[in-house]
N, CA, C and O atoms as a GROMACS GRO file, in nm:
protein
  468
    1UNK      N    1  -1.023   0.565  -0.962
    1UNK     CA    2  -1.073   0.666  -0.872
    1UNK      C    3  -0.976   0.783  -0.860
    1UNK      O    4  -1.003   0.902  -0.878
    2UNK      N    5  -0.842   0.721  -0.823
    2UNK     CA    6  -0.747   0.852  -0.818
    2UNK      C    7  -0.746   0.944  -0.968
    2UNK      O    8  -0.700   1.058  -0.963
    3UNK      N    9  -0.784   0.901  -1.068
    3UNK     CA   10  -0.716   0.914  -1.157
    3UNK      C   11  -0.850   1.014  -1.205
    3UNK      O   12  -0.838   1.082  -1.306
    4UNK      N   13  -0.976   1.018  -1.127
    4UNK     CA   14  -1.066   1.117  -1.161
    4UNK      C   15  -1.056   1.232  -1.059
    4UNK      O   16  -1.130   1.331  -1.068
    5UNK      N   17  -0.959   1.216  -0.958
    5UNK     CA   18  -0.993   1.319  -0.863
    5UNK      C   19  -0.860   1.468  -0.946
    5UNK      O   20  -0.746   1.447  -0.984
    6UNK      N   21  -0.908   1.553  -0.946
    6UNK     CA   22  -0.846   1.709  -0.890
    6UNK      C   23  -0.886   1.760  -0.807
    6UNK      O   24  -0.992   1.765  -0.745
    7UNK      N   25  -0.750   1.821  -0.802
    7UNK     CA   26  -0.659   1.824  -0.786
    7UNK      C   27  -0.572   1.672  -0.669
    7UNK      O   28  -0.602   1.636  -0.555
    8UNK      N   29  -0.471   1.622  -0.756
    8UNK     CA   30  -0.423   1.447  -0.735
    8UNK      C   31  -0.385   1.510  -0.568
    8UNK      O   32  -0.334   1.622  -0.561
    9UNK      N   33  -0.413   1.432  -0.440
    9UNK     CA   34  -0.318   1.422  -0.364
    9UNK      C   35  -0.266   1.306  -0.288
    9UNK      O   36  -0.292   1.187  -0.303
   10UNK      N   37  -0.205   1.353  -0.222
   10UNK     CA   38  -0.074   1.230  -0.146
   10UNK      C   39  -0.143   1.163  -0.100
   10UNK      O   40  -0.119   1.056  -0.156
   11UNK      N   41  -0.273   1.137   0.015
   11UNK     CA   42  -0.286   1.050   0.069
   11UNK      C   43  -0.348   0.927  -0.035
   11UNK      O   44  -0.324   0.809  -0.010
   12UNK      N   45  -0.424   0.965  -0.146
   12UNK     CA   46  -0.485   0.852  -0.165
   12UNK      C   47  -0.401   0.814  -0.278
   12UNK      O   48  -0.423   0.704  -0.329
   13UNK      N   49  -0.302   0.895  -0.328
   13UNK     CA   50  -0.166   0.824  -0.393
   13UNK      C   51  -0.121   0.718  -0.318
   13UNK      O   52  -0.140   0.602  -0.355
   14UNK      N   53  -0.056   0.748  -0.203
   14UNK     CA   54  -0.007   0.650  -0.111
   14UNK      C   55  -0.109   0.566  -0.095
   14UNK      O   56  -0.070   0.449  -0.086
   15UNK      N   57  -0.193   0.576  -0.089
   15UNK     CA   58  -0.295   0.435  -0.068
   15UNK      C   59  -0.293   0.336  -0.131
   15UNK      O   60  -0.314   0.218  -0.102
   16UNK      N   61  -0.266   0.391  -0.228
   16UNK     CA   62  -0.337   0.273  -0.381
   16UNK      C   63  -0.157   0.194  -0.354
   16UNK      O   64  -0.139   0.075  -0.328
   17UNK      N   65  -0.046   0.298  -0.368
   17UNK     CA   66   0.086   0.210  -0.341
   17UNK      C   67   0.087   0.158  -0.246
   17UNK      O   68   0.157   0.059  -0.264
   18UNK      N   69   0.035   0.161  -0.097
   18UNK     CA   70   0.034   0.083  -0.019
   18UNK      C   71  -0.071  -0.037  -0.057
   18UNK      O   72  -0.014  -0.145  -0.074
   19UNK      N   73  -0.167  -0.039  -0.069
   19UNK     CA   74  -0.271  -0.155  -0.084
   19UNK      C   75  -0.170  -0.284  -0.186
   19UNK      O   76  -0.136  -0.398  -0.153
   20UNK      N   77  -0.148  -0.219  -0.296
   20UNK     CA   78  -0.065  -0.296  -0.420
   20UNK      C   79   0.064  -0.334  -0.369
   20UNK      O   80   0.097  -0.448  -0.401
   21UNK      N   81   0.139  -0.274  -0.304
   21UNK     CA   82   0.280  -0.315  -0.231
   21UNK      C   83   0.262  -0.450  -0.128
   21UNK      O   84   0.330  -0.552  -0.127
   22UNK      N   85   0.133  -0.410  -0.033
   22UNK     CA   86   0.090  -0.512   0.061
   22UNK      C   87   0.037  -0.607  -0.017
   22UNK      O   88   0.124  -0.695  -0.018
   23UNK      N   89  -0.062  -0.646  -0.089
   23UNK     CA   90  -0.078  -0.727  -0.156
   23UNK      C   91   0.022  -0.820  -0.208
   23UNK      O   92   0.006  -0.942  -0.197
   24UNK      N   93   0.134  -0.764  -0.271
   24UNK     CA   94   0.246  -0.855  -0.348
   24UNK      C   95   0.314  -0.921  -0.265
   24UNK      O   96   0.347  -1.039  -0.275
   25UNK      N   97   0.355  -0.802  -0.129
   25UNK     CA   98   0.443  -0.853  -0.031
   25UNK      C   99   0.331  -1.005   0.042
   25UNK      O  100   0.376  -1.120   0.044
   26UNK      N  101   0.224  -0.978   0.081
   26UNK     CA  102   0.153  -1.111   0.130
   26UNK      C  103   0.200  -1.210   0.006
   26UNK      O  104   0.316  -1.251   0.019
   27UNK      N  105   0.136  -1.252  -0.100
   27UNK     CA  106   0.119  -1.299  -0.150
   27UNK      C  107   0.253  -1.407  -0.175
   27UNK      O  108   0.253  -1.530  -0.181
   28UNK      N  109   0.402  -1.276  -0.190
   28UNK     CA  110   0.499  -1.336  -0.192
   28UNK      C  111   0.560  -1.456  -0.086
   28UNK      O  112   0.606  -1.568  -0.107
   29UNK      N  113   0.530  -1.359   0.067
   29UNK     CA  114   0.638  -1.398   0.202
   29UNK      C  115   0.492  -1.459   0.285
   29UNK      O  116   0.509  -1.519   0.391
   30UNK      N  117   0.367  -1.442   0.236
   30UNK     CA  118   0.309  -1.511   0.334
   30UNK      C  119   0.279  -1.434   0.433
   30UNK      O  120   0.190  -1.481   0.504
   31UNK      N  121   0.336  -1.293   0.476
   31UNK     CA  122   0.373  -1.174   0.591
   31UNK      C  123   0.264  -1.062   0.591
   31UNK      O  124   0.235  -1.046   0.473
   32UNK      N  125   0.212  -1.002   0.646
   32UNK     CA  126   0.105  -0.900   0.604
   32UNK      C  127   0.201  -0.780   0.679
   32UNK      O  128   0.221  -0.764   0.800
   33UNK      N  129   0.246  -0.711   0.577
   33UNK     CA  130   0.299  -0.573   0.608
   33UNK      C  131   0.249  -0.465   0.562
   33UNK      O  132   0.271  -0.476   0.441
   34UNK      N  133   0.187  -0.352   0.580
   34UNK     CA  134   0.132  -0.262   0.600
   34UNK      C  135   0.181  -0.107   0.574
   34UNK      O  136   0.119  -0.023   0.509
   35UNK      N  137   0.329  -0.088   0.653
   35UNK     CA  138   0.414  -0.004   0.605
   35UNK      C  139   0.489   0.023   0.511
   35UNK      O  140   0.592  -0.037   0.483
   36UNK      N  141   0.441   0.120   0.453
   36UNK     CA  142   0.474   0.181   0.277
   36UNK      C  143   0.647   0.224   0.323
   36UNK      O  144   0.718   0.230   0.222
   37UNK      N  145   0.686   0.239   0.390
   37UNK     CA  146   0.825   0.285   0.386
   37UNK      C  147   0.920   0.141   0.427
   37UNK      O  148   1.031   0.129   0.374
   38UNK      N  149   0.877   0.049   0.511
   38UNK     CA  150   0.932  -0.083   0.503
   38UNK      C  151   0.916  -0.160   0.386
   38UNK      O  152   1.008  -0.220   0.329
   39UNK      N  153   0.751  -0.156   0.337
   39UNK     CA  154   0.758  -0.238   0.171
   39UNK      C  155   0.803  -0.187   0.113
   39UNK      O  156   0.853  -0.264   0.031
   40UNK      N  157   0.844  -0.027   0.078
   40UNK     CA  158   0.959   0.023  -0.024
   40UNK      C  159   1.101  -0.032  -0.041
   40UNK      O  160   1.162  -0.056  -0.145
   41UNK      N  161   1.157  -0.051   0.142
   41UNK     CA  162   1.287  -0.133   0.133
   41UNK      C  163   1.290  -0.235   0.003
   41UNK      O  164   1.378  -0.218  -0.081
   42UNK      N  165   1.228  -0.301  -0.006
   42UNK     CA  166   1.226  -0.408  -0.118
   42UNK      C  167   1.154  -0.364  -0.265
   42UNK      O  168   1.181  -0.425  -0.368
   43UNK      N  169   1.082  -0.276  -0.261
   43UNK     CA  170   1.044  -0.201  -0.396
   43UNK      C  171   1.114  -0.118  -0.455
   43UNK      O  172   1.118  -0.091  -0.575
   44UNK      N  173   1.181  -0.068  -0.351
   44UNK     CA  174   1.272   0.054  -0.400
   44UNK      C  175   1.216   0.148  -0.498
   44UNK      O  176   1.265   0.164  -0.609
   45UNK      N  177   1.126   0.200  -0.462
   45UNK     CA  178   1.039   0.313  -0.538
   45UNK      C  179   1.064   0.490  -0.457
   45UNK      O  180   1.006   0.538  -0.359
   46UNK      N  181   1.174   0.551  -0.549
   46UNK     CA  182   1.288   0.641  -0.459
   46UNK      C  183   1.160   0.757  -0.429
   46UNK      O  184   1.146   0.786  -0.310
   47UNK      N  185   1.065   0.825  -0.528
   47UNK     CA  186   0.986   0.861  -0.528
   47UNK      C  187   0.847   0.888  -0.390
   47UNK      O  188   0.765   0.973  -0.355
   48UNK      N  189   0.896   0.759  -0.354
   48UNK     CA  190   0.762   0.767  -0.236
   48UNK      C  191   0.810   0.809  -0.153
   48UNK      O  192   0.731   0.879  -0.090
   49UNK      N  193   0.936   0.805  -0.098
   49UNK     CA  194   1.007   0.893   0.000
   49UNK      C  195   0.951   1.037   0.022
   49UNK      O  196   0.894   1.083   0.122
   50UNK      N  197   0.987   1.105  -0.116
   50UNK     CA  198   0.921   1.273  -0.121
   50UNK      C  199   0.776   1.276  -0.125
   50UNK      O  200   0.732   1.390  -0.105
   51UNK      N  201   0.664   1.164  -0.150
   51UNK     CA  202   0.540   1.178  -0.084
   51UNK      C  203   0.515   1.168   0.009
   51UNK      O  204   0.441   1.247   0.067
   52UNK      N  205   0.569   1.061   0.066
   52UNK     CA  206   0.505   0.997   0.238
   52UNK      C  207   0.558   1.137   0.337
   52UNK      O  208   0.506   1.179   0.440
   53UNK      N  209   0.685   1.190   0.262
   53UNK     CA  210   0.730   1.334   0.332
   53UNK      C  211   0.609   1.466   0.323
   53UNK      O  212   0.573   1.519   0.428
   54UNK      N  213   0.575   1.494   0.241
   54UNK     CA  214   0.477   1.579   0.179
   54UNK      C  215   0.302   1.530   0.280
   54UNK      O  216   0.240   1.590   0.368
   55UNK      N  217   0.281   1.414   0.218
   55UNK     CA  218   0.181   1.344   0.346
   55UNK      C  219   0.195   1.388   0.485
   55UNK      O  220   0.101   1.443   0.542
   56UNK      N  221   0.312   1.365   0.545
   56UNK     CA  222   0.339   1.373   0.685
   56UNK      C  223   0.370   1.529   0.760
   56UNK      O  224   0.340   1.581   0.867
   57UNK      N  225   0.427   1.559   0.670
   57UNK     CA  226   0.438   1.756   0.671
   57UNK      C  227   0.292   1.839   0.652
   57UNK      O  228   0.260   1.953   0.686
   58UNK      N  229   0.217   1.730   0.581
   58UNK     CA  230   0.109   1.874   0.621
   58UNK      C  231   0.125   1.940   0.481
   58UNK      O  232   0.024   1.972   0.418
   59UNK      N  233   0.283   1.968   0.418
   59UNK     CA  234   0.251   2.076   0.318
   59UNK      C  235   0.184   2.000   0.191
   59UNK      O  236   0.162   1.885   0.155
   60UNK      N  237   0.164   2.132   0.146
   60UNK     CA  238   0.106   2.102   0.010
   60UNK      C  239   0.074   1.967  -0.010
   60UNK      O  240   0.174   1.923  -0.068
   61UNK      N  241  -0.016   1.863   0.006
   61UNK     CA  242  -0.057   1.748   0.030
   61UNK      C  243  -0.174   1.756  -0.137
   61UNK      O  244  -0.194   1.658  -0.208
   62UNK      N  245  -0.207   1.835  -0.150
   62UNK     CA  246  -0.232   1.875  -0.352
   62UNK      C  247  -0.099   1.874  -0.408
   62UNK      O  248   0.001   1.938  -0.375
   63UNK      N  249  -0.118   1.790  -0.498
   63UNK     CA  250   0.006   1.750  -0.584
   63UNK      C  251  -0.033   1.800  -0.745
   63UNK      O  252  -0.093   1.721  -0.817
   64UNK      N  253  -0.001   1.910  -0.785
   64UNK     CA  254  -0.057   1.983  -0.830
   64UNK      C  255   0.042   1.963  -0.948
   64UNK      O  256   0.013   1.974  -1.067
   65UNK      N  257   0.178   1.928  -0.890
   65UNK     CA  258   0.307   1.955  -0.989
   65UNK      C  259   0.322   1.808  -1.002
   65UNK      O  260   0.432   1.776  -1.048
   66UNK      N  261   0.232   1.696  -0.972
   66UNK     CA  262   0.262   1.573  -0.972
   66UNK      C  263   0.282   1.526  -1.080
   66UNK      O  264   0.249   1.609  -1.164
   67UNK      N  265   0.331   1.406  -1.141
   67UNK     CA  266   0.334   1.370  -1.278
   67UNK      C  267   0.246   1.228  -1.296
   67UNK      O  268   0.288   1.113  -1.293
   68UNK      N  269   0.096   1.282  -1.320
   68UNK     CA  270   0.031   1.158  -1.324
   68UNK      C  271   0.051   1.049  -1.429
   68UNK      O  272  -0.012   0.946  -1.406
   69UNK      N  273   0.108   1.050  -1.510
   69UNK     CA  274   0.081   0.988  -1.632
   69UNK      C  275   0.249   0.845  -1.588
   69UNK      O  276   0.264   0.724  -1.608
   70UNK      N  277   0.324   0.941  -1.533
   70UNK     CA  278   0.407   0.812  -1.445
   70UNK      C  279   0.382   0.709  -1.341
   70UNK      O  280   0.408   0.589  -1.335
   71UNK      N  281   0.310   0.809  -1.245
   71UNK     CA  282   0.237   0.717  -1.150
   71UNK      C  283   0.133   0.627  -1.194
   71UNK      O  284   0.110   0.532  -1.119
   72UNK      N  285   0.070   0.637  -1.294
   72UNK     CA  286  -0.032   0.558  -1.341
   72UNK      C  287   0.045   0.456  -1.387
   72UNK      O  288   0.001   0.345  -1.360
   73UNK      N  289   0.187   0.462  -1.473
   73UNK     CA  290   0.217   0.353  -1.496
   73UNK      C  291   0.288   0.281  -1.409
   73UNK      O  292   0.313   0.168  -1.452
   74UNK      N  293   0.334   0.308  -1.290
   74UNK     CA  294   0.383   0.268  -1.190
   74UNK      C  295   0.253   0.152  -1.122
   74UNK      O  296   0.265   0.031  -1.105
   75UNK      N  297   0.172   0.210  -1.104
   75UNK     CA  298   0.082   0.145  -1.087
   75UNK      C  299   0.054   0.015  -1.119
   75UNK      O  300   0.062  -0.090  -1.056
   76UNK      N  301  -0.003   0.061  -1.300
   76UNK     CA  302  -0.048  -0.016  -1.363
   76UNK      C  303   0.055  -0.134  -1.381
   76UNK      O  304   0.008  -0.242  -1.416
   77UNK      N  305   0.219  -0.122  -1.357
   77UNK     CA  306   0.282  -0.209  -1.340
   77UNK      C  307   0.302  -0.261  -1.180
   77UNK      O  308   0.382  -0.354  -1.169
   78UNK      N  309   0.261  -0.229  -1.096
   78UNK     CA  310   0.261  -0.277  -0.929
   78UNK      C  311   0.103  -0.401  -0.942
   78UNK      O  312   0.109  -0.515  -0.895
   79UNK      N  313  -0.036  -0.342  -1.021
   79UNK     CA  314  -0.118  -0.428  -1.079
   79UNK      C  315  -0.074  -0.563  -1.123
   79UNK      O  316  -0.121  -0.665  -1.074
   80UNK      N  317   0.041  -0.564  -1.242
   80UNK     CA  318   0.036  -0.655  -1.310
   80UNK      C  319   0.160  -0.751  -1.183
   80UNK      O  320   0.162  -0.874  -1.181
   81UNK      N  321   0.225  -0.689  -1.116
   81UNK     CA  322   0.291  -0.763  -1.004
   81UNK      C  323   0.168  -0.851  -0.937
   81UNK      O  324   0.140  -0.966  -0.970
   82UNK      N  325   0.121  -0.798  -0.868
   82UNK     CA  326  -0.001  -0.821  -0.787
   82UNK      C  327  -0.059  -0.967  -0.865
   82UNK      O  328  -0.060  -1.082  -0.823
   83UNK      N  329  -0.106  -0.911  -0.994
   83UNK     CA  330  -0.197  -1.088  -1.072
   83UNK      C  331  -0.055  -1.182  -1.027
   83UNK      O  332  -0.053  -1.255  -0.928
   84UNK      N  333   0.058  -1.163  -1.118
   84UNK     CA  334   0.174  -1.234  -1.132
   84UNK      C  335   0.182  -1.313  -0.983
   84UNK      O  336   0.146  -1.431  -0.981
   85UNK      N  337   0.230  -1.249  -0.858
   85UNK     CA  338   0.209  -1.299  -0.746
   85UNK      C  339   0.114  -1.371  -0.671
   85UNK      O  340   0.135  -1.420  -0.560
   86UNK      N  341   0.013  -1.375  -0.731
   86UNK     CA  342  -0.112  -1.445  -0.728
   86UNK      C  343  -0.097  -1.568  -0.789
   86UNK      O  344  -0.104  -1.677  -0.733
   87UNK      N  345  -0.069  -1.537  -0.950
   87UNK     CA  346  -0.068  -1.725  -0.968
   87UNK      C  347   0.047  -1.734  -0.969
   87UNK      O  348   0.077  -1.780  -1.079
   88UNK      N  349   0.176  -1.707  -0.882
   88UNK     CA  350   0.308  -1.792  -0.817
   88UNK      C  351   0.253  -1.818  -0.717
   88UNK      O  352   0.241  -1.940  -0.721
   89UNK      N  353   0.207  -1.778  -0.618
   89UNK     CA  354   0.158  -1.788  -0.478
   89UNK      C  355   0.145  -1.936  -0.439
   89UNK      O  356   0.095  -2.027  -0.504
   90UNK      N  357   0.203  -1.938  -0.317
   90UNK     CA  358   0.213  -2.098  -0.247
   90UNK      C  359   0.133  -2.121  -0.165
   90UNK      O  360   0.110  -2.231  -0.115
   91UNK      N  361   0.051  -1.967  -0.128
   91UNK     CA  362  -0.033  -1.975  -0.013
   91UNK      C  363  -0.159  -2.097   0.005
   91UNK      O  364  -0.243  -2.107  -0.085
   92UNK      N  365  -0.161  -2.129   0.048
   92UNK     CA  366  -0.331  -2.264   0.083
   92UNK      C  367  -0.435  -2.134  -0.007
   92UNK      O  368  -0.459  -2.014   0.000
   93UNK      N  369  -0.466  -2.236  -0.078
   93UNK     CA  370  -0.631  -2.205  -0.080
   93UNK      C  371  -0.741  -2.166  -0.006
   93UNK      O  372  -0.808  -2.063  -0.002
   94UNK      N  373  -0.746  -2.318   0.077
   94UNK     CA  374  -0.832  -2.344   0.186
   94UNK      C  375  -0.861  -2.194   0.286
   94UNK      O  376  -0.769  -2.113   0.284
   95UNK      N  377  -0.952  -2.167   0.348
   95UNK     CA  378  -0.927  -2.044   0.439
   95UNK      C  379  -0.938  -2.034   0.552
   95UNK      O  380  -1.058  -2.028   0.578
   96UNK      N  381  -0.859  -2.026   0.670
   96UNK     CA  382  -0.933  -2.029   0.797
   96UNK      C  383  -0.971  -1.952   0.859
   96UNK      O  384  -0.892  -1.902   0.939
   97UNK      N  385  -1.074  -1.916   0.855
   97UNK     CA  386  -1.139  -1.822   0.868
   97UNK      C  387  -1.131  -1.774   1.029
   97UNK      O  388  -1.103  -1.661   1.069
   98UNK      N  389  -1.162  -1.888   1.104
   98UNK     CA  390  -1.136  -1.856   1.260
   98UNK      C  391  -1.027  -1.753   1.296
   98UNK      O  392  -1.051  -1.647   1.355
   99UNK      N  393  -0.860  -1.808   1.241
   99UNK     CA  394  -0.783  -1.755   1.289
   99UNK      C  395  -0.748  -1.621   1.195
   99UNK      O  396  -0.657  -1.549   1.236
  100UNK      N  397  -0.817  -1.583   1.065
  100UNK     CA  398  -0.811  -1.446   0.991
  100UNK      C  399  -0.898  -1.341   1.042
  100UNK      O  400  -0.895  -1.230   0.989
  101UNK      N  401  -0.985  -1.369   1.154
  101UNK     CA  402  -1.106  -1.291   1.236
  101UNK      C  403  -1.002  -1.272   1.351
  101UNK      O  404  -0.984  -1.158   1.392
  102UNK      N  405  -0.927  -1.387   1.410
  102UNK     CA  406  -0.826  -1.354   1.537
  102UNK      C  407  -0.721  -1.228   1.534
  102UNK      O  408  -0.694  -1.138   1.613
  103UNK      N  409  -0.671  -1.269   1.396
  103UNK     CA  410  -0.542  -1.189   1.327
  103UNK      C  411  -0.628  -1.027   1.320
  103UNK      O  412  -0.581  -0.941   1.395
  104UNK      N  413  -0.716  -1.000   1.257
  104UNK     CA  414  -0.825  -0.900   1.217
  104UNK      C  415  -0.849  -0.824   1.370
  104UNK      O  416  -0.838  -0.703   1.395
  105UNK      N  417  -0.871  -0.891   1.427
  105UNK     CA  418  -0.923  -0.850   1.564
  105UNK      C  419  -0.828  -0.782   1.610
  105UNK      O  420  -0.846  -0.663   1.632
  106UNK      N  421  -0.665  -0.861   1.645
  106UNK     CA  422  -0.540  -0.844   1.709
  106UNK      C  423  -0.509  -0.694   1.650
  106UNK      O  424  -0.503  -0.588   1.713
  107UNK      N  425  -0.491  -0.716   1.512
  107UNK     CA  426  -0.430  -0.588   1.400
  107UNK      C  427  -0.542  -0.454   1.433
  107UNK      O  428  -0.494  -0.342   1.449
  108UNK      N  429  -0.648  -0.469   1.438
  108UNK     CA  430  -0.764  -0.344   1.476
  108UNK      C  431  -0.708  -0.278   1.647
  108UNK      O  432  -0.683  -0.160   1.671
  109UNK      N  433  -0.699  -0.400   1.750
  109UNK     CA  434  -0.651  -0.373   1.911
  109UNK      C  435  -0.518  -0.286   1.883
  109UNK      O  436  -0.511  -0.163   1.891
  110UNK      N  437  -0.431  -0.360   1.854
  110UNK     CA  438  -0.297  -0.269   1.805
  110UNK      C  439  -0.314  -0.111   1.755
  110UNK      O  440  -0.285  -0.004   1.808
  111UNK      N  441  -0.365  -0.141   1.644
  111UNK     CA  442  -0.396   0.006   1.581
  111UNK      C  443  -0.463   0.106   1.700
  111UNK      O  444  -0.418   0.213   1.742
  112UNK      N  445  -0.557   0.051   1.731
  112UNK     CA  446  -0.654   0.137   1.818
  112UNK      C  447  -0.566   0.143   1.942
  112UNK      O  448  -0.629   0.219   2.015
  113UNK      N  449  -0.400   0.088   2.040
  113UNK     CA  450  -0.394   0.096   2.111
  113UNK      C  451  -0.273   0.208   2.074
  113UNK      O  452  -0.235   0.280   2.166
  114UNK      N  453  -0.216   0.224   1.951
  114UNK     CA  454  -0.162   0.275   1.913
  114UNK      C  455  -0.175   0.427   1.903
  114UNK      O  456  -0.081   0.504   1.923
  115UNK      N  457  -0.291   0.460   1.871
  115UNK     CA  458  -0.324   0.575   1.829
  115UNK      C  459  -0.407   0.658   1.973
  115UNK      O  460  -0.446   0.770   2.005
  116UNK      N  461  -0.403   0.571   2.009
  116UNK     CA  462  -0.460   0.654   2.203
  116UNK      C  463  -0.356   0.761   2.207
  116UNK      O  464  -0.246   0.746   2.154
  117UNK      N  465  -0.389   0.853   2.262
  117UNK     CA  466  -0.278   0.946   2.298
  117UNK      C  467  -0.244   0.941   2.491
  117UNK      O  468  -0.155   1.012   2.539
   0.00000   0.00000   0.00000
């Protein structure tokens, strides 16, 4: 999808690295983390720094001077993390569904209590 849009920008760059970062990080620690600048601590991807900056500033949020053909492989290697972490994964199978609707619920209240002004 990103990769058909022009002009490329930050937010749905950052998306796709957040979704793929969160993913590995669950999969790894069991933990559902969310924040692209805390899952970087451990990715160390120096790069997202000067987007999530660009994102948050407002400026130029068209990445016009971006270098897609890196990020794609960044990607396409955060992807092949993602399978990899999947079949290491220790997580249960089984699903409980009850308490992933509780967790779901909790994480939506938060957000939404968060963003009240």
């Amino acid at each position: 999808m990103i990769a058909k849009e022009e002009p490329k920008r930050a937010k749905p760059l950052l998306y796709a690295y957040r979704v793929l970062m969160t993913g590995i990080h669950l999969l790894r620690t069991g933990e559902v983390e969310a924040n692209l600048q805390r899952l970087n601590e451990d990715f160390g991807l120096g790069f997202l720094d000067e987007l999530i900056a660009r994102k948050v500033g407002g400026e130029n949020t068209s990445l016009g001077d971006l270098d897609w053909p890196s990020h794609e492989a960044r990607l396409a290697e955060l992807e092949a993390q993602l399978d990899r972490a999947f079949q290491e994964s220790k997580l249960p199978e089984g699903r409980d569904r009850k308490s992933v609707n509780e967790l779901l619920v909790r994480q939506r209240l938060n957000s939404r209590d968060l963003a009240a002004p």
